[in-house]
ROLO-25018 format. One record per residue (C-alpha): residue number from 0; chain; x, y, z. Coordinates in steps of 0.5 Angstrom, whole numbers. Layout:
N
{NUM,"A",{X,Y,Z}}
...
END
This chain:
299
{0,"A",{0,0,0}}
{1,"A",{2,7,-2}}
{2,"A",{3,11,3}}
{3,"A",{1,19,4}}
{4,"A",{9,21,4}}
{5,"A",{10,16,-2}}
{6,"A",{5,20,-6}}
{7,"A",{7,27,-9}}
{8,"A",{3,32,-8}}
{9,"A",{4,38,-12}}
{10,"A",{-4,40,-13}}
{11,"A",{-7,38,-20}}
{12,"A",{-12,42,-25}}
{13,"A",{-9,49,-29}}
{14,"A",{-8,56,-25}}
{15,"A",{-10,61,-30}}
{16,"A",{-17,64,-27}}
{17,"A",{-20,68,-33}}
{18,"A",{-27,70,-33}}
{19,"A",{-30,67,-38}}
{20,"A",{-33,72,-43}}
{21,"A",{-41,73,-43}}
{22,"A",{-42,67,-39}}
{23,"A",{-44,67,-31}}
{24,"A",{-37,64,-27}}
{25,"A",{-34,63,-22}}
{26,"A",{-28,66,-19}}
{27,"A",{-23,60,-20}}
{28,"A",{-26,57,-27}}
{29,"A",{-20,54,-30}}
{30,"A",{-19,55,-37}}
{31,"A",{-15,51,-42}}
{32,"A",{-8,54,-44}}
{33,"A",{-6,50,-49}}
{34,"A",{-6,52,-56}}
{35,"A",{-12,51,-60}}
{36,"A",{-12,48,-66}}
{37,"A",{-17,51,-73}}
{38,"A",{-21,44,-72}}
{39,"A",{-21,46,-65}}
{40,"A",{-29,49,-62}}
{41,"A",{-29,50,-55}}
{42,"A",{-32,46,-50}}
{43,"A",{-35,48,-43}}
{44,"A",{-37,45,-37}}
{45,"A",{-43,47,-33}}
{46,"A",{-46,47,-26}}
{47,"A",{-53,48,-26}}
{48,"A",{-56,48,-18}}
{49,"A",{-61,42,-16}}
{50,"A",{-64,46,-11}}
{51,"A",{-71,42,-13}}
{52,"A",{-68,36,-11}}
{53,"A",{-73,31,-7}}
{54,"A",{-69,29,-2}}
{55,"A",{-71,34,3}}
{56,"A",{-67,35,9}}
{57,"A",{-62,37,3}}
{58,"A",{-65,44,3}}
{59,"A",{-60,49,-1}}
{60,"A",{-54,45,1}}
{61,"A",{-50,46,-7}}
{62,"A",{-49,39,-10}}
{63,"A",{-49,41,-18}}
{64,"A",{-52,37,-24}}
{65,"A",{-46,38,-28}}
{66,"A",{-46,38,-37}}
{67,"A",{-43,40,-42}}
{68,"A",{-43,44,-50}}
{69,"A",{-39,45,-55}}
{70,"A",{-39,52,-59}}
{71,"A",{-42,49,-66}}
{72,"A",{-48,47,-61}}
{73,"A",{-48,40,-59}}
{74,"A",{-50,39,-52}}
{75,"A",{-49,34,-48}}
{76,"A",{-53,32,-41}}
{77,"A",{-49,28,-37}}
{78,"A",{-55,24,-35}}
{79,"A",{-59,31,-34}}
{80,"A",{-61,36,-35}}
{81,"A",{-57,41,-41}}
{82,"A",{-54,47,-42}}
{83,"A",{-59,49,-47}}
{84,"A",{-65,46,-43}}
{85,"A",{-63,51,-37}}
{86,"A",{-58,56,-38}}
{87,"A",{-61,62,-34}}
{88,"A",{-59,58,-29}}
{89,"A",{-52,55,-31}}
{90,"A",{-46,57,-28}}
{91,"A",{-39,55,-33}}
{92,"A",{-34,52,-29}}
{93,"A",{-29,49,-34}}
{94,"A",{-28,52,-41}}
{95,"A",{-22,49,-47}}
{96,"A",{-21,48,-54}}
{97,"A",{-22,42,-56}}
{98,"A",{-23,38,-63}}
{99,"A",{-31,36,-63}}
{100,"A",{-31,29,-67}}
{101,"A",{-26,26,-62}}
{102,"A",{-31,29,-57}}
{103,"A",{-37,26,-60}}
{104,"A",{-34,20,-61}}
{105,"A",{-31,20,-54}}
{106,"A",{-38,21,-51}}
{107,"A",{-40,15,-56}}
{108,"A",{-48,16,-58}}
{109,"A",{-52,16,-52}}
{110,"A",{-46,21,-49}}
{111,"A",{-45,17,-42}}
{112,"A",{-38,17,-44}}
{113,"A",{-37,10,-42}}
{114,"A",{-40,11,-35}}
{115,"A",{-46,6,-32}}
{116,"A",{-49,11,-27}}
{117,"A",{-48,10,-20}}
{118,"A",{-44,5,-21}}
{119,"A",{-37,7,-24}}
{120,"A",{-39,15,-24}}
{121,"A",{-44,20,-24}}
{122,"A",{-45,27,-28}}
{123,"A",{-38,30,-25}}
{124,"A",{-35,24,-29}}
{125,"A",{-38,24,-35}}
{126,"A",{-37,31,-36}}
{127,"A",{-29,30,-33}}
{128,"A",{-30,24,-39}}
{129,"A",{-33,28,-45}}
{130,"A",{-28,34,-43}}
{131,"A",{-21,31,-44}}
{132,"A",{-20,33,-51}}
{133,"A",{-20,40,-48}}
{134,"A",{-16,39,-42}}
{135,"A",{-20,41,-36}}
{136,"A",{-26,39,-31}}
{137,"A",{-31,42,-27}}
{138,"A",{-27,41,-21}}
{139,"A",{-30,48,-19}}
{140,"A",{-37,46,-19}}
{141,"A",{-41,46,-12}}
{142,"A",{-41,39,-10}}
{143,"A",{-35,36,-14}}
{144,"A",{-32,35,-8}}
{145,"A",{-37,29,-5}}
{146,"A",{-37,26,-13}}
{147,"A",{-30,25,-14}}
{148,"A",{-28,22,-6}}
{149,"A",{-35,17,-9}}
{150,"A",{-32,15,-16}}
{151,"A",{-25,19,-18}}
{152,"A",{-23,24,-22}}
{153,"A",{-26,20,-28}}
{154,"A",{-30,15,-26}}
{155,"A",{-28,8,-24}}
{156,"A",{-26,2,-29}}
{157,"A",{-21,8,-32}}
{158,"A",{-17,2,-36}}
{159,"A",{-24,0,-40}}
{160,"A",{-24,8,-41}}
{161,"A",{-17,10,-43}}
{162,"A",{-19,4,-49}}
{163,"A",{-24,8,-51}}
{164,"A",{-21,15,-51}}
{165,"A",{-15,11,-57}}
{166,"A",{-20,8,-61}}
{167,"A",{-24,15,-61}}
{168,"A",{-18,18,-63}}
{169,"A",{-17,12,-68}}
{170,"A",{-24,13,-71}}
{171,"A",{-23,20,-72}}
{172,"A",{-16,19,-76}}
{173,"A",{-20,13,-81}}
{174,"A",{-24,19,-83}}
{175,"A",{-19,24,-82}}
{176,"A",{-12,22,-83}}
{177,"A",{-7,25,-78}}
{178,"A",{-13,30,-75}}
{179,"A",{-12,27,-67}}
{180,"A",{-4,27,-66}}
{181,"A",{0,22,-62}}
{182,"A",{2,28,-57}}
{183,"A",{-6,29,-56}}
{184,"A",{-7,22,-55}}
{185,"A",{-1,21,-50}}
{186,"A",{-3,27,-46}}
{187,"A",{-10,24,-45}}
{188,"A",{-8,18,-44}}
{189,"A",{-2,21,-39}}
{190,"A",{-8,25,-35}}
{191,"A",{-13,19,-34}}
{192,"A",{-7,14,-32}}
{193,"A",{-5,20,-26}}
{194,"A",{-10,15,-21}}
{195,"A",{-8,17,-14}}
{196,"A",{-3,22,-14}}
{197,"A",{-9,26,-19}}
{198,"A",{-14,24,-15}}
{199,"A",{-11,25,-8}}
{200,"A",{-8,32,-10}}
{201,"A",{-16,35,-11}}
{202,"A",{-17,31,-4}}
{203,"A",{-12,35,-2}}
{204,"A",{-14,41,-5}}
{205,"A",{-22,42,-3}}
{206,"A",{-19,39,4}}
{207,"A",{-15,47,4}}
{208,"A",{-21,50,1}}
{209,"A",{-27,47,6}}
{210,"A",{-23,43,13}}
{211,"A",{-18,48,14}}
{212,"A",{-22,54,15}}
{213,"A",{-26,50,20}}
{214,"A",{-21,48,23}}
{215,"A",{-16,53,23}}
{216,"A",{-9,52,27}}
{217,"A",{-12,44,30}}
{218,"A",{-12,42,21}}
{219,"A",{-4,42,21}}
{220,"A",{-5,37,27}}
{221,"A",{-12,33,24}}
{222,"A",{-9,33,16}}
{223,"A",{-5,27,17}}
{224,"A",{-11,23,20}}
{225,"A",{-15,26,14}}
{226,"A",{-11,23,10}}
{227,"A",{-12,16,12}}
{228,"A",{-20,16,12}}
{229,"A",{-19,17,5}}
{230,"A",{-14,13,3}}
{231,"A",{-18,7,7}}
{232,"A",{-23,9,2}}
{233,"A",{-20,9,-5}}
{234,"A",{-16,3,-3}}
{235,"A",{-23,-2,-1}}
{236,"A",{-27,2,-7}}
{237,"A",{-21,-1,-12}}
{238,"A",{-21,-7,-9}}
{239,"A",{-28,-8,-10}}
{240,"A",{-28,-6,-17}}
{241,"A",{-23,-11,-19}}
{242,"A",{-27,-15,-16}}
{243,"A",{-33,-13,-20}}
{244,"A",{-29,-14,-26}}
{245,"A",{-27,-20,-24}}
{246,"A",{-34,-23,-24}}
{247,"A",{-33,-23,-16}}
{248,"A",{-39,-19,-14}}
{249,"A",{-45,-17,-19}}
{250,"A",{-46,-10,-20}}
{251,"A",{-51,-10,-15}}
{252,"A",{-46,-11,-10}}
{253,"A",{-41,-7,-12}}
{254,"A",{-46,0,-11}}
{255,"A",{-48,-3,-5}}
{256,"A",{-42,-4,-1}}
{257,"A",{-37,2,-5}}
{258,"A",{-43,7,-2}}
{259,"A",{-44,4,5}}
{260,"A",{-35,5,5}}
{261,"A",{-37,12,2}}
{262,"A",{-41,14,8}}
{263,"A",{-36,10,13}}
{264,"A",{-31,15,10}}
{265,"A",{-35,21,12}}
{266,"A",{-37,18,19}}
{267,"A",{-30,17,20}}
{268,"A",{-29,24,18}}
{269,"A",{-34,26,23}}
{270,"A",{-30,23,28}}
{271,"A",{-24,26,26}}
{272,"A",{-25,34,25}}
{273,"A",{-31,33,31}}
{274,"A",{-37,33,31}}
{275,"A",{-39,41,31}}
{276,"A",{-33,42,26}}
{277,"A",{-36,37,22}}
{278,"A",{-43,40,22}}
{279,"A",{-41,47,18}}
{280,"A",{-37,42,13}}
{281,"A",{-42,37,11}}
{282,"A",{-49,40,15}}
{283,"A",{-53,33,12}}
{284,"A",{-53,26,15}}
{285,"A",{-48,22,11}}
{286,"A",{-53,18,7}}
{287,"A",{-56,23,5}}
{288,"A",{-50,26,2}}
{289,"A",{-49,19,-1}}
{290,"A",{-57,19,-4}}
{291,"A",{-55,26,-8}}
{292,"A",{-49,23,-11}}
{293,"A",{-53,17,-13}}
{294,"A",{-60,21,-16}}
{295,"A",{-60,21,-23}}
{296,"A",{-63,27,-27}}
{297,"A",{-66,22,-33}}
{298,"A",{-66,16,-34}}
END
């Protein structure tokens, strides 16, 4: 097992903060730097609240639905609502140039981009999925934090995934010789391979942005034991998928169990933080937060 000093640390994602123009964002939108190419369009992530949720105790507790569109107009819902459904209320939270063929045939055609909801991701993955060729995530997006400690960056069975993003790129090139180069690939790929250092370096940033306030000069103290929750969950939630993909267990007891660690993690967090610190960072029972994650849009 690796543990928390093996693991380097350096924070993941792209620093410039630029707003972006004509759309409503947040302070710490990130935005692609990489070059665009003529082929390129622009693809954004956006954040739409689901205040109207049915799980009451919730109250206006922000857990965004999350989507994706393209500039030329094509939308992408990640299992809810699109931007064009709702845009008076969408919130852009990640924005870059990518090539919109790669991206279609990445989202595939029905846009799940390879997620099977509530078990290997939700629409924070699908959006992350669909967004690789731009180089960004809706890691800005309210609730993002709970998505990614449930289901990674990018969703669980990342190797399934990778497969698919080089035969998208492959598909393209058949029709379109050369359009998707080997150096696009290769940093898709080296993106979606970052596994725990990647994973852990946004933990360990939404740690700084919503436990350290809270706990102020106790955090550098309680940090290291924070990181061992999480750690003991991404260990048990990878064994159990590699159990799954073993045929071990059936789908049904995958979900079961990866939510169950998921709300021991939280619990274990609680423990960790204190009860009344815990309460001004997650003011909901753990099994509701566990319930929002797992409620989906449309079917």
């Amino acid at each position: 097992m690796i543990s928390r000093r093996q693991v380097g640390l350096g924070l993941a994602g792209l620093a410039a903060t630029t707003a972006l123009a004509g759309l409503p964002t947040r302070a710490d939108t990130p935005i692609s730097t990489r070059k665009a190419k003529p082929t390129d369009v622009t693809l954004t992530g956006y954040a739409l609240p689901t205040q109207w949720h049915p799980i009451k105790q919730l109250h206006n507790w922000p857990l965004d639905h999350t989507c994706v569109a393209a500039s030329t107009g094509e939308q992408w819902g990640c299992f809810g609502r699109t931007y064009a459904e709702d845009p008076s209320v969408a919130t852009a939270v990640a924005q870059g140039p990518g090539d919109l063929l790669w991206t279609k045939e990445i989202a595939g055609p029905k846009g799940y981009a390879g997620i099977d909801f509530g078990v290997t991701g939700v629409c924070d993955q699908t959006s992350n999925r669909i967004l690789i060729p731009a180089g960004v995530t809706v890691k800005n997006s309210p609730g993002n934090e709970i998505a990614t400690l449930l289901c990674g960056i990018y969703g669980l069975k990342i190797e399934a995934f990778i497969t698919q993003v080089k035969d998208a790129a492959a598909a393209v090139n058949r029709e379109h010789p050369g359009r998707i180069s080997e150096e696009q690939v290769h940093e898709a790929v080296t993106t979606l391979g970052g596994g725990l250092k990647d994973e852990w370096a946004l933990v360990r940033e939404n740690n700084e942005r919503l436990i350290k306030p809270v706990l102020g000069a106790q955090y550098a103290a309680i940090s290291p034991d924070i990181d061992d929750v999480y750690l003991s969950f991404y260990y048990k939630r990878t064994a159990l998928v590699h159990a799954y993909e073993r045929g071990n267990i059936d789908k049904k007891t995958l979900v079961t169990k990866v939510s169950i660690g998921f709300v021991t993690a939280l619990n274990d967090l609680r423990d960790v933080v204190g009860a009344a610190n815990w309460a001004k960072i997650l003011p909901i029972p753990a099994q509701d937060a566990a319930d929002y994650v797992f409620y989906r849009e449309k079917a």
